[in-house]
N, C-alpha and C positions, 0 to 999 in steps of 0.2 A: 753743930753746923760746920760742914766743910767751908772750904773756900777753894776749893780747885780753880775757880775764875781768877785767882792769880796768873793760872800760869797762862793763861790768854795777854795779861798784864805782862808778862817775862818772854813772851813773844813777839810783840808789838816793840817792847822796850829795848830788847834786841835786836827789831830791825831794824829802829832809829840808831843804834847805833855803829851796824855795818854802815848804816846810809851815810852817816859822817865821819867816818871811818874812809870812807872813799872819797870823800869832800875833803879832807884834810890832808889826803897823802900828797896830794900835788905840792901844799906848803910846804911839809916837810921836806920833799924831794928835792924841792925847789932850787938848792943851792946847786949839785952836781947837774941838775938839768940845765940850768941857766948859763952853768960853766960850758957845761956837752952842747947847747946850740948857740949859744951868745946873744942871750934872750936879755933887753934891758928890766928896768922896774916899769916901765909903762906897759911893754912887751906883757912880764908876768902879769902885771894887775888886769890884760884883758884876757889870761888865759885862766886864770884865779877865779873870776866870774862868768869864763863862758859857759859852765852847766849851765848856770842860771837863767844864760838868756831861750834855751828851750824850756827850760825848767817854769819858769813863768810862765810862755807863752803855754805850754799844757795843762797848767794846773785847773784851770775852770773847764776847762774841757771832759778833762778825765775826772774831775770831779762830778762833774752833769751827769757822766758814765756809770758809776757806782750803783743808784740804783737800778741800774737797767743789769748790768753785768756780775755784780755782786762784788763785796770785796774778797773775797779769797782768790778769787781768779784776778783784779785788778793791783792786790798785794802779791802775789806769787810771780805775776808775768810781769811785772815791775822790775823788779829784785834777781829775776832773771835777766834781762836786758841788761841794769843798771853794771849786772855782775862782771857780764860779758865784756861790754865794753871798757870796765875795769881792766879788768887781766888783758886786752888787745892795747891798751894803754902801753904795754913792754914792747909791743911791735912797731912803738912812731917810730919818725926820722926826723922830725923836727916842728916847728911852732904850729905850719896848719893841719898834721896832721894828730896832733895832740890836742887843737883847740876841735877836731872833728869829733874825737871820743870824747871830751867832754860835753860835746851838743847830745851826741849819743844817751849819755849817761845821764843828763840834766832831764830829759826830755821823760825816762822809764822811772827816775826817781819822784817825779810827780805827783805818781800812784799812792805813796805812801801816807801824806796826811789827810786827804780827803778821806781814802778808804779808812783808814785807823781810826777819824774820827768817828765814824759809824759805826765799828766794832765798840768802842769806848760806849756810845748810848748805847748799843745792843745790851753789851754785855756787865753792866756795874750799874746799881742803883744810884740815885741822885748823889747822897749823900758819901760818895765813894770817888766820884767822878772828877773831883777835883786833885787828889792825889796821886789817882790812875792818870791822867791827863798831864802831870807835871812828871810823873815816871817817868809817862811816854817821852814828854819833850824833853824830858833829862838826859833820853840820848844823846840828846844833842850840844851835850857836854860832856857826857859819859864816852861817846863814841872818837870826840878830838883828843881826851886824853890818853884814853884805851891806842888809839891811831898814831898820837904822836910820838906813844914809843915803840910801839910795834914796826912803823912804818923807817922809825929813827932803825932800830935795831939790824932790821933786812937791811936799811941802804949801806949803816955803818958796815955790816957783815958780810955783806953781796954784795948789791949793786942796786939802783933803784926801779931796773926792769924786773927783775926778780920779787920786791917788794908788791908792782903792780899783780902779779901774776897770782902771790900767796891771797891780795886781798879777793880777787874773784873767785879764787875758790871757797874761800870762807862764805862768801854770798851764795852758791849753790849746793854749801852744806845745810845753811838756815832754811834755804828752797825746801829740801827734803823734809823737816819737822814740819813747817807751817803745812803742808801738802797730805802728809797724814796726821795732824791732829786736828786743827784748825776748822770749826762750824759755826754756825749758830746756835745759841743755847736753847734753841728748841729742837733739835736735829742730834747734838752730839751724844752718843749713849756714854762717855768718860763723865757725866754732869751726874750727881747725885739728885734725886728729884724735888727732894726740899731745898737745896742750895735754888733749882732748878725757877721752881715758882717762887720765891725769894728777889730773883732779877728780873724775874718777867711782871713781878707784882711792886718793885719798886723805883724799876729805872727810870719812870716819868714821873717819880715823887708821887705826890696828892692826887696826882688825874692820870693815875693810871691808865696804860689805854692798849688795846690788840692791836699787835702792828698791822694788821688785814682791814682795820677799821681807822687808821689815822688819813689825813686828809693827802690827795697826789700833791707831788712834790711841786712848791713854789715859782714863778718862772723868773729868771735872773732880771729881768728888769722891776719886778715886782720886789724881792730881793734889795736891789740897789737901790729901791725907793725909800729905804727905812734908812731913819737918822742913826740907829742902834750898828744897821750892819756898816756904815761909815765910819761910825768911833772903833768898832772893831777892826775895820782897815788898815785906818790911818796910825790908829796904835801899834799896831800887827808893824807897820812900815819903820815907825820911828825905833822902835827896839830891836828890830832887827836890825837895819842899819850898824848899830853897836856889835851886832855880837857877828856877822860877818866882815865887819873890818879884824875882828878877833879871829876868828877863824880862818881868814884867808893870811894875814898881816902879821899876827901874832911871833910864829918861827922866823919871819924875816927881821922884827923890830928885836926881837932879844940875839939874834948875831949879830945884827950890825949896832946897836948900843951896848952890850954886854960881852960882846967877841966872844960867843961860845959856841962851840963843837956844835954838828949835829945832834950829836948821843944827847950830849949836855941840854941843848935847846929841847930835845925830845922829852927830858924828863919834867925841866922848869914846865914847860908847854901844858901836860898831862897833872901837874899841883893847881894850879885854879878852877880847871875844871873839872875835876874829881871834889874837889871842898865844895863848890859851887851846886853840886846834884847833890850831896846830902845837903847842904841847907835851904836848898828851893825844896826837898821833898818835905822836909821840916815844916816852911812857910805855908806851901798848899794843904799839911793837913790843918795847922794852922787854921788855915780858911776853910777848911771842911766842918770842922767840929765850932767855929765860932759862927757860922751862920745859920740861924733857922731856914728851915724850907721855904719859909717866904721870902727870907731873906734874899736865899739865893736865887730865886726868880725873878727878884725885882731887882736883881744884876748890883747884888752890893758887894760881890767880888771885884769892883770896880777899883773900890780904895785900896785894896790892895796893890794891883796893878797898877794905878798911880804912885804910890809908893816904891813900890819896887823901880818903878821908871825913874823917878826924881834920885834913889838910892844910887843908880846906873851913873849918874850924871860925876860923881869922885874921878871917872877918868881924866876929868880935868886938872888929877894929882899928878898921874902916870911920868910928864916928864919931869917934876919939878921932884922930886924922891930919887934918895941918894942911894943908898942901900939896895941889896937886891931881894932881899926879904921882902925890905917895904912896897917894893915896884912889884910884889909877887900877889901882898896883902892888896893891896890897891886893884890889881887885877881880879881877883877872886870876889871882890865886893861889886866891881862892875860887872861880870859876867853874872854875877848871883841875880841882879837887879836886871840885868836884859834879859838872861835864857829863863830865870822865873816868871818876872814880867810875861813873856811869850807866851810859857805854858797855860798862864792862869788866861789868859785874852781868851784859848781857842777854849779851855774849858767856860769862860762869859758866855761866847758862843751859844753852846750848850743850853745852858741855864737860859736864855734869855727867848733860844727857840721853844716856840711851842707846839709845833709839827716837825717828828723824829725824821723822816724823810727830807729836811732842807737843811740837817748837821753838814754831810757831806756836801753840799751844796755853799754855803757859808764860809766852812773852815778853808775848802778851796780858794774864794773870794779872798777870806781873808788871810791866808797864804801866800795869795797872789799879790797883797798888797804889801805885805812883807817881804816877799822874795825879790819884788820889783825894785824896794831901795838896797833890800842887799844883793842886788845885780850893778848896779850904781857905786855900794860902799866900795870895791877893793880897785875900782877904776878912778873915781877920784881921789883914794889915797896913793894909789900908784901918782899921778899926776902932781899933787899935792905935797908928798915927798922930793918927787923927781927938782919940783921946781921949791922948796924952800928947802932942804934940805935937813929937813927935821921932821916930827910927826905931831908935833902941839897943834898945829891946824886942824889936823886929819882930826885932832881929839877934839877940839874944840867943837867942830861943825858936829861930830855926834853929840857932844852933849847939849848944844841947841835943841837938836831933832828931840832929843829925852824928855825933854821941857814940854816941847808938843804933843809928845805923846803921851804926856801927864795929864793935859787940859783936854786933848782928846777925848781920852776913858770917861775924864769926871764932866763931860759937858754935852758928850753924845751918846753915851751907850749905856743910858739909863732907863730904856722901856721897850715891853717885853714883843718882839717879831710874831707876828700873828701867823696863822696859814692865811695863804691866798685863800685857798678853798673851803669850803665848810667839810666835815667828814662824812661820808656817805654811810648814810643809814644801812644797819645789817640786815 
């Protein structure tokens, strides 16, 4: 048996991490831009978060879109935008026209986990989906650490327009592979044809089913009526929180407590979350191989994700650790516990729908309930800092959130999302 459906997995996995590769360069940048326009910490933390705020407002949108448009054209022209507006990033002149490419950019980036979610059910049987799932999300540690030196290296060696400019074009070299290789696995002749009936006979587990014969997609109020897709939410919201105050926070909180260099901050930066993607990839198969097939439909990936959340919650070490090892170690266990937490929620998702057609539909939802507190995180730790003058707050108030999004998982999102519709008879 081949497995060529990896490299579907190493495309996906790679665009998650252009995608925060572009989310993260601002951080880095941060220092020479805020010097170049005299930008304060309130200033940054609303420019830190402004993708997000188009970013959110598309995500259910362009996710509704998916099945209509298909994801190779909603991943491609995504990534193209997102890229664009990137590399036009080296042409501001200052705060609002830098906070405009990031609406820009927030808005094309959208496309990405809706669509991916549906390639992930397309393309990988049940019992796969949970590490493919965590791969994917693992860009999104893979991509700040990959970023944070990349991004450290250009500003150290050039300048920080120059940086913007390198990373958009890296976005429409990815353009060009996903464009020629990139189908469905009913469609692409690179599939071997046993590999081929292999995914098509095992991605909905036990109840197999032809995607021509699954029920039309769910409608969003129908959707919001289930208790399941609420614990997904609201979990989706509390752990993200954490890991974009990290991501946005991060390269400012190690120069101004550790007075280190760009370069410097760029490396420390790219150590927890590089640790962090292999031990989430660890943990997801983990929960691959320990759950039966019933397991996993009756959403006992749960305790995991509770786990991991309650795991997340050590950030309340960050300021009291002396050492910078230990402040490194510390970091790398909270991020394990948020950006794993994440991945394992949208693969719940998954598992818990039982009409293929409302993945896309859902991971959006719950996306959006995520992206919404981390549109939130890096503004009220900009405020939060500004006015105590330390970040134990900023830490604190995430590990409350961790808490809730503990009891979330284990108290709502334990029964399985039905179709609205019955499937029409062939």
């Amino acid at each position: 048996m081949t497995y060529r459906r990896a490299w579907i997995a190493l495309l996906i996995f790679t665009a998650v991490i252009i995608n925060y590769i572009d989310r993260i360069a601002l951080s880095v940048a941060s220092k020479p831009i805020a010097a170049e326009f005299g930008l304060s910490p309130i200033q940054m933390g609303y420019l830190f978060s402004g993708f997000l705020w188009t970013y959110v407002i598309c995500l259910i949108p362009l996710g509704l879109l998916v099945e209509r448009i298909g994801a190779k054209q909603m991943v491609g022209g995504g990534i193209a935008i997102w890229s664009a507006a990137t590399a036009l990033t080296a042409a501001t002149t200052g705060l609002y026209s830098i906070f405009a490419a990031r609406l820009v950019m927030g808005a094309s980036e959208a496309t990405t986990f809706p669509a991916c979610g549906r390639v992930i059910r397309d393309w990988f049987p049940e019992k796969e989906r949970g590490l493919v799932t965590t791969l994917f999300n693992g860009g999104s540690s893979a991509g700040p650490a990959l970023g944070a030196i990349l991004v450290a290296a250009l500003v150290s060696t050039f300048d920080w327009r120059t940086a913007f400019v390198v990373l958009g074009v890296i976005g429409f070299v990815w353009l060009a592979f996903w464009w020629t290789w990139y189908g469905t696995p009913e469609k692409v002749s690179w599939l071997p044809d046993a590999e081929r009936q292999k995914i098509l006979a095992e991605r909905n587990g036990e109840s197999a089913s032809d995607a021509a014969n699954d029920p039309a997609p769910s409608s969003l109020g129908y959707l919001l009526s289930q208790a399941s897709v609420w614990g997904l939410i609201i979990t989706q919201a509390c752990l993200v929180y954490t890991a974009y105050l990290f991501l946005t926070w991060l390269p400012t909180y190690l120069q101004s407590t550790r007075e280190l260099s760009t370069m410097n901050t760029g490396y420390l930066t790219a150590i927890p979350y590089l640790v962090t993607m292999v031990l989430g990839l660890i943990i997801a198969r983990i929960s691959d191989r320990s759950l039966s097939s019933e397991g996993i439909r009756a959403g006992r990936r749960r305790y995991f994700i509770a786990a991991m959340a309650l795991l997340a919650t050590t950030i309340l070490l960050a300021p009291v650790v002396g050492e910078l090892w230990q402040l490194l170690a510390v970091l790398t266990v909270v991020l394990t516990g948020c950006t794993t937490g994440a991945g394992l929620n949208f693969t719940l998702a998954s598992d818990l729908l039982r009409n293929p057609r409302d993945v896309s539909r859902v991971i959006a939802i719950t996306a959006f309930g995520g992206n919404s507190f981390g549109l939130i995180a890096p503004i009220i730790t900009g405020y939060v800092v500004s006015g105590t003058g330390g970040y134990s707050w900023a830490f604190r108030i995430a590990a409350a959130l961790l808490v809730c999004g503990a009891i979330a998982t284990l108290t709502l999102a334990r029964k399985p999302i039905v179709p609205q519709h019955a499937p029409v008879a062939a």
